[in-house]
C-alpha positions as CSV (number, residue, x, y, z in Angstrom):
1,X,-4.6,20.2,1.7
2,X,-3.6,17.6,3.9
3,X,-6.5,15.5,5.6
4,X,-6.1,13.8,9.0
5,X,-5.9,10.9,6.7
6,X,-2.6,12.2,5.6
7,X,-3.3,12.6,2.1
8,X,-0.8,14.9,0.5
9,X,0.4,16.0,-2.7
10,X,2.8,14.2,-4.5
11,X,6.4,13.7,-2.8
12,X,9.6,13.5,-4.3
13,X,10.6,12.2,-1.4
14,X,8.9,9.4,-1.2
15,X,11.1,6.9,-3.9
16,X,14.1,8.0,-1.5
17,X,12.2,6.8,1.9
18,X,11.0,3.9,0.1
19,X,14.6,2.8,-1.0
20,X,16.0,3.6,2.9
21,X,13.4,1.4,3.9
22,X,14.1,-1.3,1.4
23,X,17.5,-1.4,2.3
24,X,17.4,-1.8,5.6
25,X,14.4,-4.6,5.4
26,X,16.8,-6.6,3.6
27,X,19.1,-7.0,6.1
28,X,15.7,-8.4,8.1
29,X,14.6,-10.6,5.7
30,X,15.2,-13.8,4.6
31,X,17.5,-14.7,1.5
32,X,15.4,-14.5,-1.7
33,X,12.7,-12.1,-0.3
34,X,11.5,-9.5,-2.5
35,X,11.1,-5.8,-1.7
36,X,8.7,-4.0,-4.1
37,X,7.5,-0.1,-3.0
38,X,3.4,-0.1,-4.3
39,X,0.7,1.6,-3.6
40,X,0.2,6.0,-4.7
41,X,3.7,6.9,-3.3
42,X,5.3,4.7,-6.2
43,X,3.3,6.4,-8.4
44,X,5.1,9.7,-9.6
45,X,3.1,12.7,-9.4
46,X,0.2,10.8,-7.5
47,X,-1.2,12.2,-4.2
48,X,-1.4,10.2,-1.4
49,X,-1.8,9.3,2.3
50,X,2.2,10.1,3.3
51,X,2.8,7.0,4.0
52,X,5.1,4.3,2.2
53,X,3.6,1.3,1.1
54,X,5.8,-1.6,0.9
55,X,5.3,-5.2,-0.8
56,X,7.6,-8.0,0.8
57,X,6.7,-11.6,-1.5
58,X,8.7,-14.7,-0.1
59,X,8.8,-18.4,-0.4
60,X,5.3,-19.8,1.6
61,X,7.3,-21.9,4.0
62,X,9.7,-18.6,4.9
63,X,6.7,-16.4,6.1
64,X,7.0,-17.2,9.8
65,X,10.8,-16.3,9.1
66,X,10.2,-13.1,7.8
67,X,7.4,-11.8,10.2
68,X,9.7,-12.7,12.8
69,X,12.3,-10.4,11.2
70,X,10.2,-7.7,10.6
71,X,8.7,-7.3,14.0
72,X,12.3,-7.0,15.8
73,X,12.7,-4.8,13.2
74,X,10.4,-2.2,14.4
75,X,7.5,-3.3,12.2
76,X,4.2,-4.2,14.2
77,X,1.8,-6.9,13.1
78,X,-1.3,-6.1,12.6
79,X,-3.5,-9.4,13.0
80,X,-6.8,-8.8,12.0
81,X,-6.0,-7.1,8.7
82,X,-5.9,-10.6,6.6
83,X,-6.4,-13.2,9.6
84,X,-8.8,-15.3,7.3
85,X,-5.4,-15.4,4.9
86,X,-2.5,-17.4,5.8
87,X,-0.4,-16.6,3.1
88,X,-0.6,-12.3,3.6
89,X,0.3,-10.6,6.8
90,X,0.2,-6.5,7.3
91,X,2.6,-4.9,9.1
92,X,3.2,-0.6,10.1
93,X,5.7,1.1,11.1
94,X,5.6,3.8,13.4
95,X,7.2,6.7,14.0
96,X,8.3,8.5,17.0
97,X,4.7,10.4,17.1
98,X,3.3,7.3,16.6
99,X,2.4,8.7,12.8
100,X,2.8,6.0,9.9
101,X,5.8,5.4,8.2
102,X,5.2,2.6,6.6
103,X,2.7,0.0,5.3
104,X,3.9,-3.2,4.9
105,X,2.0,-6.6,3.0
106,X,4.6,-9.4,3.6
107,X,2.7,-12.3,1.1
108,X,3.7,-16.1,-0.5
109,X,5.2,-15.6,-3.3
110,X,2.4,-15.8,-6.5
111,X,-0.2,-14.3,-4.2
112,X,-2.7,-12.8,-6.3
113,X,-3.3,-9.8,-4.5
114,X,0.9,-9.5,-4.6
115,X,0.6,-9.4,-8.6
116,X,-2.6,-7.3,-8.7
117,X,-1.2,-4.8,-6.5
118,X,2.2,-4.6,-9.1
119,X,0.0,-4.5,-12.0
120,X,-2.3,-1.7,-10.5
121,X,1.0,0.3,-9.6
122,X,2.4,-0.4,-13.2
123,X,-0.5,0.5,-14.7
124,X,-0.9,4.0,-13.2
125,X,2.7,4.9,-13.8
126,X,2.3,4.3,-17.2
127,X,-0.9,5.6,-18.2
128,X,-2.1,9.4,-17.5
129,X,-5.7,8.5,-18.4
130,X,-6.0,5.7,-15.7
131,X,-3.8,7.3,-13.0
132,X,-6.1,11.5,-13.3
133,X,-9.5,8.7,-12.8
134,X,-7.5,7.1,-9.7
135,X,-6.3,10.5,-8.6
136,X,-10.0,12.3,-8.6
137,X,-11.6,9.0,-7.0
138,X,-9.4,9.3,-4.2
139,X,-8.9,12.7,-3.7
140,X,-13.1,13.2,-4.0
141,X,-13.0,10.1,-1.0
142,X,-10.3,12.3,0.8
143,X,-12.0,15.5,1.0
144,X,-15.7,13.8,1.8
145,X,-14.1,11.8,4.5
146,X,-11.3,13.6,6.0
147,X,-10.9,13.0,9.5
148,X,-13.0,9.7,8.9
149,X,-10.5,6.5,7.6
150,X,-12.8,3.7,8.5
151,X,-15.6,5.5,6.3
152,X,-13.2,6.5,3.5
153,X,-12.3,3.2,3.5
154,X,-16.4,1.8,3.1
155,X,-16.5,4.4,0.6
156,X,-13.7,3.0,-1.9
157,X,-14.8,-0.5,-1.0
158,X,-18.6,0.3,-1.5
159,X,-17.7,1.8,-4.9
160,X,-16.8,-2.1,-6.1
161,X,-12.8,-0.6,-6.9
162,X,-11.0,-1.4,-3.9
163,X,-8.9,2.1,-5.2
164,X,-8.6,2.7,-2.3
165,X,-8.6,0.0,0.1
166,X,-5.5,-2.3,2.1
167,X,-5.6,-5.0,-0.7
168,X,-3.9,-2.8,-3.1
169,X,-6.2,-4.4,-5.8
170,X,-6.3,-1.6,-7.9
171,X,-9.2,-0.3,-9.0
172,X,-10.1,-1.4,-12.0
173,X,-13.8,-1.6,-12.0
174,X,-14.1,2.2,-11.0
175,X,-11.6,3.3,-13.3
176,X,-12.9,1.2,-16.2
177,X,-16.7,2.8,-15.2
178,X,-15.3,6.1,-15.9
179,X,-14.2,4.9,-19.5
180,X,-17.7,3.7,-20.6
C-alpha cells in the first residue's frame, strides 16, 4: 500500500537514485564536502516514504558555500526546519509534479545529529532485530496516519524515538522499549 505520505515498499531503486543524485551534488558542492544517502531508502529491504534522503557534512565556515550551491542546483531551502540551528540547514527537491525527490540535511561537519543519523542507518542495515521493530513502528504510524504527515510526524515524536522524524536520530528509545 502506498499512503499519501508516500510510504512504499522497499526499492531497489532507490541506491541507484541516490548515487545519480550524489553525483551530480558534487559538482555543486564545495571541495571536501561529503555525500552520505541515510534515512529508510539506505536501508535495504526497508519500506519507506519514496523519497531519498541525503546527508551533505562540510567544513562550518563552507555552509553558506554549499547552500548557495545547492539552491541553483534545484534544491529549495526550507528555513524553518532547523532555524534555531546554525550549523544544519534542510533542503528538497522537487520534481516536475512538484512530488519529493529528495531530502536533503546539509550540516558542519561533527554535528551530532550528522553522526546519529549514520549510526541509526548503520545500525538498521546491520541488524534484522532493530530494523523488523523500526519497520513495524513506522509502517503502524503510516497506516494510522495516512493522508495526515504533520500528525504522523507528532506520533513518532510523541513516542520519545524520533523514528520517524526530520532529525534522522534514529530511534533508539522506541526500539530499545520493544527489547525490555
Amino acid at each position: 500500500m502506498t499512503h499519501e505520505l508516500g510510504f512504499a515498499e522497499y526499492d531497489p531503486n532507490w541506491p541507484s537514485r541516490f548515487e545519480q543524485l550524489r553525483i551530480t551534488l558534487l559538482t555543486d558542492l564545495p571541495a571536501g564536502a561529503v555525500v552520505e544517502h541515510v534515512g529508510s531508502t539506505a536501508v535495504p529491504g526497508l519500506a519507506s516514504k519514496d523519497c531519498i534522503d541525503i546527508l551533505v557534512t562540510v567544513p562550518s565556515d563552507h555552509l553558506q558555500i554549499a547552500l548557495a550551491g545547492l539552491t541553483a542546483a534545484g534544491f529549495e531551502h526550507r528555513p524553518t526546519s532547523f532555524s534555531e540551528d546554525s550549523q544544519r540547514f534542510m533542503l528538497r527537491l522537487l520534481g516536475p509534479q512538484r512530488q519529493r525527490v529528495a531530502h536533503l540535511h546539509l550540516m558542519a561537519e561533527g554535528h551530532i545529529a550528522a553522526a546519529q543519523m549514520v549510526a541509526v542507518r548503520d545500525l538498521l542495515r546491520r541488524d534484522r532485530n532493530w530494523r523488523g521493530r523500526y519497520a513495524l513502528i513506522k509502517r503502524s504510524l503510516a497506516d494510522q496516519f495516512p493522508q495526515d504527515r504533520p500528525s504522523f510526524r507528532a506520533a513518532c515524536q510523541g513516542r520519545g524515538s524520533g523514528a520517524c522524524d526530520r532529525t534522522g536520530t534514529a530511534g533508539f528509545a522506541v526500539l530499545d522499549e520493544g527489547s525490555r
